[in-house]
BALOBA-1460 file (C-alpha; in Angstrom, 3 decimals):
// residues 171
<rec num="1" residu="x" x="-13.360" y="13.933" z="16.573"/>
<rec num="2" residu="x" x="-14.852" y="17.062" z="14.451"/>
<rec num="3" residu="x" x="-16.283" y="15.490" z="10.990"/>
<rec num="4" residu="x" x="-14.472" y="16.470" z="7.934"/>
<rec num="5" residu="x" x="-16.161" y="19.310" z="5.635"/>
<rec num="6" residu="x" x="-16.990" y="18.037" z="2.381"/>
<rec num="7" residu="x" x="-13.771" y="19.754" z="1.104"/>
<rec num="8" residu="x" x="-11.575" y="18.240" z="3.960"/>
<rec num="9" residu="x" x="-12.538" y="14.687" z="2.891"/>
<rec num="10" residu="x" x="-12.065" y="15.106" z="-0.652"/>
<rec num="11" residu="x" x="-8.749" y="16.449" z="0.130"/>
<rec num="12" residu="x" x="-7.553" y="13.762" z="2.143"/>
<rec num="13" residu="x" x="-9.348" y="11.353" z="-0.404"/>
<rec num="14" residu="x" x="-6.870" y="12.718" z="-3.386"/>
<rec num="15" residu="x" x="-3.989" y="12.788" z="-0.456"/>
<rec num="16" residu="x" x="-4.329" y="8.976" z="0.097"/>
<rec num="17" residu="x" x="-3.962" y="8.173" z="-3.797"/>
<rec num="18" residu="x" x="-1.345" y="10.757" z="-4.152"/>
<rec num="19" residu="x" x="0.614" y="11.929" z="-1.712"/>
<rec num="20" residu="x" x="0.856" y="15.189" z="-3.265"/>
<rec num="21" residu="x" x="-0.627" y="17.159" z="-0.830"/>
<rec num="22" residu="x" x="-0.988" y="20.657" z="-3.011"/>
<rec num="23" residu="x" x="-2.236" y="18.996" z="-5.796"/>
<rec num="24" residu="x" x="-4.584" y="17.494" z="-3.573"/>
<rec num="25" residu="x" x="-5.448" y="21.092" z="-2.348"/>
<rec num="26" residu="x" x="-6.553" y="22.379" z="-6.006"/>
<rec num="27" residu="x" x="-8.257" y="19.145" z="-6.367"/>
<rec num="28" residu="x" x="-10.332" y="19.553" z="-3.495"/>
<rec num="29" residu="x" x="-11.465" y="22.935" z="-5.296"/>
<rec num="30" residu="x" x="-8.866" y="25.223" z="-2.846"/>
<rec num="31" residu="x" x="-7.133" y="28.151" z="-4.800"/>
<rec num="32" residu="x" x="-4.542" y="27.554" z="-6.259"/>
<rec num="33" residu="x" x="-2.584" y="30.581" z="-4.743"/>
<rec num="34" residu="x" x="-3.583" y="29.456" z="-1.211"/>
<rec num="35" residu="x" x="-3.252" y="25.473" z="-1.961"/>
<rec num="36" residu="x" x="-0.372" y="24.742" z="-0.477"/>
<rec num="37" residu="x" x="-0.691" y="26.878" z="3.038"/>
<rec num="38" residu="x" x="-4.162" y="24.822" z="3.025"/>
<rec num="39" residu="x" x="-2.821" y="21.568" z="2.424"/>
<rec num="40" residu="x" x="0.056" y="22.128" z="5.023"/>
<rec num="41" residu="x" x="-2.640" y="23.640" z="7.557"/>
<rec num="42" residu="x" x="-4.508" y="20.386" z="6.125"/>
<rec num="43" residu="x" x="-1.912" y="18.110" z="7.140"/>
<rec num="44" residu="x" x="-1.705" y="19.339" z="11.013"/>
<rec num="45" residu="x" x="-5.234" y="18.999" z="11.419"/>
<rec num="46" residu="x" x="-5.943" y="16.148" z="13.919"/>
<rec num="47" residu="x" x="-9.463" y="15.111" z="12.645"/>
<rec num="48" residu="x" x="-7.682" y="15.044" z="8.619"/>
<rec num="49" residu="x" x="-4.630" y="13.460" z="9.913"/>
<rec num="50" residu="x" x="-7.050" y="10.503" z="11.912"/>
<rec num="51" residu="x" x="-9.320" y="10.170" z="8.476"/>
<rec num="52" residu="x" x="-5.945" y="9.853" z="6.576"/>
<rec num="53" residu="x" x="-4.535" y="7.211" z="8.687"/>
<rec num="54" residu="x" x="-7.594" y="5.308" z="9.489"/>
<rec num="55" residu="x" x="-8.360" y="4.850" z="5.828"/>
<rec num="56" residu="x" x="-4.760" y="3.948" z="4.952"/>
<rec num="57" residu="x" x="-5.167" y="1.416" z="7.415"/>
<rec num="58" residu="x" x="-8.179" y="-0.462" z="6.417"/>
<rec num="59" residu="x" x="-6.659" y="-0.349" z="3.296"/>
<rec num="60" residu="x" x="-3.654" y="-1.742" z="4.337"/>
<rec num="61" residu="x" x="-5.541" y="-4.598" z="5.815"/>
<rec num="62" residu="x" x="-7.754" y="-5.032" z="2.227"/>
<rec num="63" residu="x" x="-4.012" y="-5.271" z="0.815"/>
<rec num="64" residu="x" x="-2.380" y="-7.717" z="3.187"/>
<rec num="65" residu="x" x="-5.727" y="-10.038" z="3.225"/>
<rec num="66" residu="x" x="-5.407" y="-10.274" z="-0.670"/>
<rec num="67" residu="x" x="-1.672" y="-10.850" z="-0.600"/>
<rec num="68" residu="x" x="-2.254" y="-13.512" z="2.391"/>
<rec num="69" residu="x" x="-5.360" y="-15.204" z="0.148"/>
<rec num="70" residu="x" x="-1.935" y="-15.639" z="-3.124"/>
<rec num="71" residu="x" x="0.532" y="-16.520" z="-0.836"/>
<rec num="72" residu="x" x="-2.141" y="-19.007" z="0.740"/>
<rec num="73" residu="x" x="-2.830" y="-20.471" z="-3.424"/>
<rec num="74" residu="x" x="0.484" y="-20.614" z="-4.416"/>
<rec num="75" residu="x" x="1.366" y="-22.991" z="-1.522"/>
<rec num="76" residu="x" x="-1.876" y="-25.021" z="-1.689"/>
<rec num="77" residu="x" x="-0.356" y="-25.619" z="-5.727"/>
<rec num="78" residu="x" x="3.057" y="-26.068" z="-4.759"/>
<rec num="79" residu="x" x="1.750" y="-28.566" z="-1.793"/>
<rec num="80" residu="x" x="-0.671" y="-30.390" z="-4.332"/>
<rec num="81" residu="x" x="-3.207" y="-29.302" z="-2.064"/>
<rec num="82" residu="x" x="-5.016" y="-27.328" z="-4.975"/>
<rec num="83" residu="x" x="-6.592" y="-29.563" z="-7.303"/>
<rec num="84" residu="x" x="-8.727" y="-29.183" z="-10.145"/>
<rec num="85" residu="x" x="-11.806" y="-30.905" z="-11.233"/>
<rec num="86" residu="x" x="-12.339" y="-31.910" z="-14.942"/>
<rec num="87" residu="x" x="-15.535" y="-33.654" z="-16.248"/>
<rec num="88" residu="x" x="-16.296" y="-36.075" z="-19.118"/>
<rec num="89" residu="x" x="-18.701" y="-37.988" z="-20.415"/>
<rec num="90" residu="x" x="-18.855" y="-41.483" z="-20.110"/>
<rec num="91" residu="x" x="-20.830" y="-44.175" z="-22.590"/>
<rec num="92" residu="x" x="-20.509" y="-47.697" z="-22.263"/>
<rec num="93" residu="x" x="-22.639" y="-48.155" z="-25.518"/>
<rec num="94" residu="x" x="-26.126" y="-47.734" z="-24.176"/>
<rec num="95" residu="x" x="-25.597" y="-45.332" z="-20.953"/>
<rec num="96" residu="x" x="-24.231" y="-41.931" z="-20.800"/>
<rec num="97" residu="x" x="-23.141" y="-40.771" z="-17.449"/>
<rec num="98" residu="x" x="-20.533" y="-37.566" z="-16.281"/>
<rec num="99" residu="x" x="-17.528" y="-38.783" z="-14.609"/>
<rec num="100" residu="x" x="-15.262" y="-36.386" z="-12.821"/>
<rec num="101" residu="x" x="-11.628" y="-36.536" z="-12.284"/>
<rec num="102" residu="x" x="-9.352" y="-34.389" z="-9.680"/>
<rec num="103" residu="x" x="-6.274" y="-33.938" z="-10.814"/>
<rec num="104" residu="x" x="-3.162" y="-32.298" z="-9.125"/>
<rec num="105" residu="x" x="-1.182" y="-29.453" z="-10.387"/>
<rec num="106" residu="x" x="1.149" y="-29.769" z="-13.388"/>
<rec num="107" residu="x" x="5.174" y="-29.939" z="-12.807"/>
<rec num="108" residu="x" x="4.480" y="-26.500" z="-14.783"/>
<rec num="109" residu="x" x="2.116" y="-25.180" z="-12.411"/>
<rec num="110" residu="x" x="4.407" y="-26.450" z="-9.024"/>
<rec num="111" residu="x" x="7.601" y="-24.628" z="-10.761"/>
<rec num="112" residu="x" x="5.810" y="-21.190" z="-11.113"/>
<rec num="113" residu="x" x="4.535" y="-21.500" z="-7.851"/>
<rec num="114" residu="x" x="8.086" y="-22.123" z="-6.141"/>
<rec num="115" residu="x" x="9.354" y="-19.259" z="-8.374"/>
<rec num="116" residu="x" x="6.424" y="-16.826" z="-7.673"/>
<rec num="117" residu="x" x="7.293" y="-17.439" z="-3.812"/>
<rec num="118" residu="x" x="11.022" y="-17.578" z="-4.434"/>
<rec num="119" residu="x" x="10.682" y="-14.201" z="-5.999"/>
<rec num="120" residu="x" x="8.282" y="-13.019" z="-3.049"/>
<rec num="121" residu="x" x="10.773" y="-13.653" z="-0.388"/>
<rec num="122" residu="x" x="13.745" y="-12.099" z="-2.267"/>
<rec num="123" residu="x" x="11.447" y="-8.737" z="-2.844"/>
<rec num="124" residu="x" x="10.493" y="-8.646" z="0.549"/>
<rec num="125" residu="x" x="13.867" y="-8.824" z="2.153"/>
<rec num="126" residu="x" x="14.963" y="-6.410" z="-0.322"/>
<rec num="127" residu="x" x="12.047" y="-4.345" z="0.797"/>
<rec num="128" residu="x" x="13.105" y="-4.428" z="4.464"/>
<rec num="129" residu="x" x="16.374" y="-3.423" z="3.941"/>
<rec num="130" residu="x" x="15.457" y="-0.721" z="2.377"/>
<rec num="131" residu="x" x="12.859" y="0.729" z="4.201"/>
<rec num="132" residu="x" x="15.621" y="0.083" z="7.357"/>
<rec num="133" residu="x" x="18.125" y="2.475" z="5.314"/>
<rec num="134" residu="x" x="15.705" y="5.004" z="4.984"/>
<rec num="135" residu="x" x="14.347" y="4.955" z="8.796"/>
<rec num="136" residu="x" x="17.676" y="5.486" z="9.638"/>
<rec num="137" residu="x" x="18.262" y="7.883" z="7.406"/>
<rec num="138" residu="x" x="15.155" y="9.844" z="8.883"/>
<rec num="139" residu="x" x="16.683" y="9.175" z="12.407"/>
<rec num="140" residu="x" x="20.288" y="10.798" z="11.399"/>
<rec num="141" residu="x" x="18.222" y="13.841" z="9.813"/>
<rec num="142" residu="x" x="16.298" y="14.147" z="12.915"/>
<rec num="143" residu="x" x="18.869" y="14.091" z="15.361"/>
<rec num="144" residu="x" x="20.859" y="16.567" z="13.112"/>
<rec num="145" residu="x" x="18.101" y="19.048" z="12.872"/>
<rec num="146" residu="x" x="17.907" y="19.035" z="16.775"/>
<rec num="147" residu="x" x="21.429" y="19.477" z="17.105"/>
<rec num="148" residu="x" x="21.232" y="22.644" z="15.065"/>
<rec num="149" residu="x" x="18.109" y="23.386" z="16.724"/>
<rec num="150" residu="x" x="19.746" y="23.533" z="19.807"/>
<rec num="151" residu="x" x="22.531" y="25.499" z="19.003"/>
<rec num="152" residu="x" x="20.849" y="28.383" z="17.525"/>
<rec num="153" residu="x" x="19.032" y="28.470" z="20.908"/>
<rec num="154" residu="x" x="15.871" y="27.447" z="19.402"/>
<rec num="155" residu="x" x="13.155" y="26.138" z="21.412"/>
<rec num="156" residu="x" x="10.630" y="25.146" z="18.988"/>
<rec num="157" residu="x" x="10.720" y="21.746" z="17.371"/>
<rec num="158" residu="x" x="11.077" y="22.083" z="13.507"/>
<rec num="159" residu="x" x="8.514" y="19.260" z="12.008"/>
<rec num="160" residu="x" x="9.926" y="17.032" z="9.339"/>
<rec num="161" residu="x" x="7.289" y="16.169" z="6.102"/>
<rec num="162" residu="x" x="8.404" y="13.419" z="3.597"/>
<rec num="163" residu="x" x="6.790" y="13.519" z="0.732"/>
<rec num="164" residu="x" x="7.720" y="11.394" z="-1.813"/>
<rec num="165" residu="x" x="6.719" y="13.249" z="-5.320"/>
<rec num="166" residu="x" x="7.923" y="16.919" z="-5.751"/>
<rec num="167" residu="x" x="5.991" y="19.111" z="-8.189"/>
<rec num="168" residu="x" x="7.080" y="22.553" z="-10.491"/>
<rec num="169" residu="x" x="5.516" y="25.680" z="-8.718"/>
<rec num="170" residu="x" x="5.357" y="26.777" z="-12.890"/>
<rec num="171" residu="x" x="2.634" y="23.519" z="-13.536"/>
């Protein structure tokens, strides 16, 4: 795989955290007349396209390994497996020594656990559903835009870009 200029990289850089891939363009120091043919021509490059996707996945992974590490507390708490360690001072009149003490969550503490992974599991069905509606929405679009294809005789496969923020050509 060809390395990415200097200006490739920062492009796919403002790409990841934006998704706005003409934006991204001018921010990468393209003109802005010729940002968006760049950015599309951008997109359809295999060695920017590889970058894009390798770095959304190890972010991904960053992501799910910090959500796992919450998920992993809030259950420890809710269990009573998560404890925490308080330290006084002792005196018996002539002595002073430090005594610890572990002590197990609070009623409190157990509730807003169960409700933090109550909520959780709520959002992320709601999540799935969603994201099911809208891969089947992308599979009805698809199929319809090969139907047409094919009736108008054309051969060549029309490619499909979601993008998920829109921006005024007068900005």
């Amino acid at each position: 795989m060809r390395k990415l200029t200097p200006k490739q990289k920062k492009f796919a850089d403002q790409y990841i955290l934006t998704g706005n891939a003409r934006q991204s363009a001018v921010y990468a120091g393209y003109s802005e007349k010729t940002a968006s043919e760049i950015a599309s021509e951008n997109l359809n490059k295999p060695n920017i396209v590889a970058y894009i996707e390798k770095q959304l996945e190890e972010h991904e992974l960053d992501v799910k390994l910090r959500q796992k590490q919450i998920l992993d507390y809030a259950v420890r708490v809710l269990t009573e497996q998560e404890t925490e360690e308080h330290a006084f001072v002792v005196s018996d009149g002539v002595e002073q020594s430090i005594a610890t003490v572990r002590l197990k969550p609070k009623i409190k503490d157990k509730n807003d656990a169960a409700k933090f992974l109550s909520t959780l599991t709520a959002t992320v069905e709601k999540n799935k559903l969603a994201n099911l509606k809208l891969l089947q929405e992308i599979e009805k679009l698809k199929a319809e835009t090969e139907k047409i294809s094919k009736e108008d005789g054309d051969n060549n496969p029309i490619s499909i870009q979601i993008v998920d923020s829109w921006t005024d050509k007068n900005e």
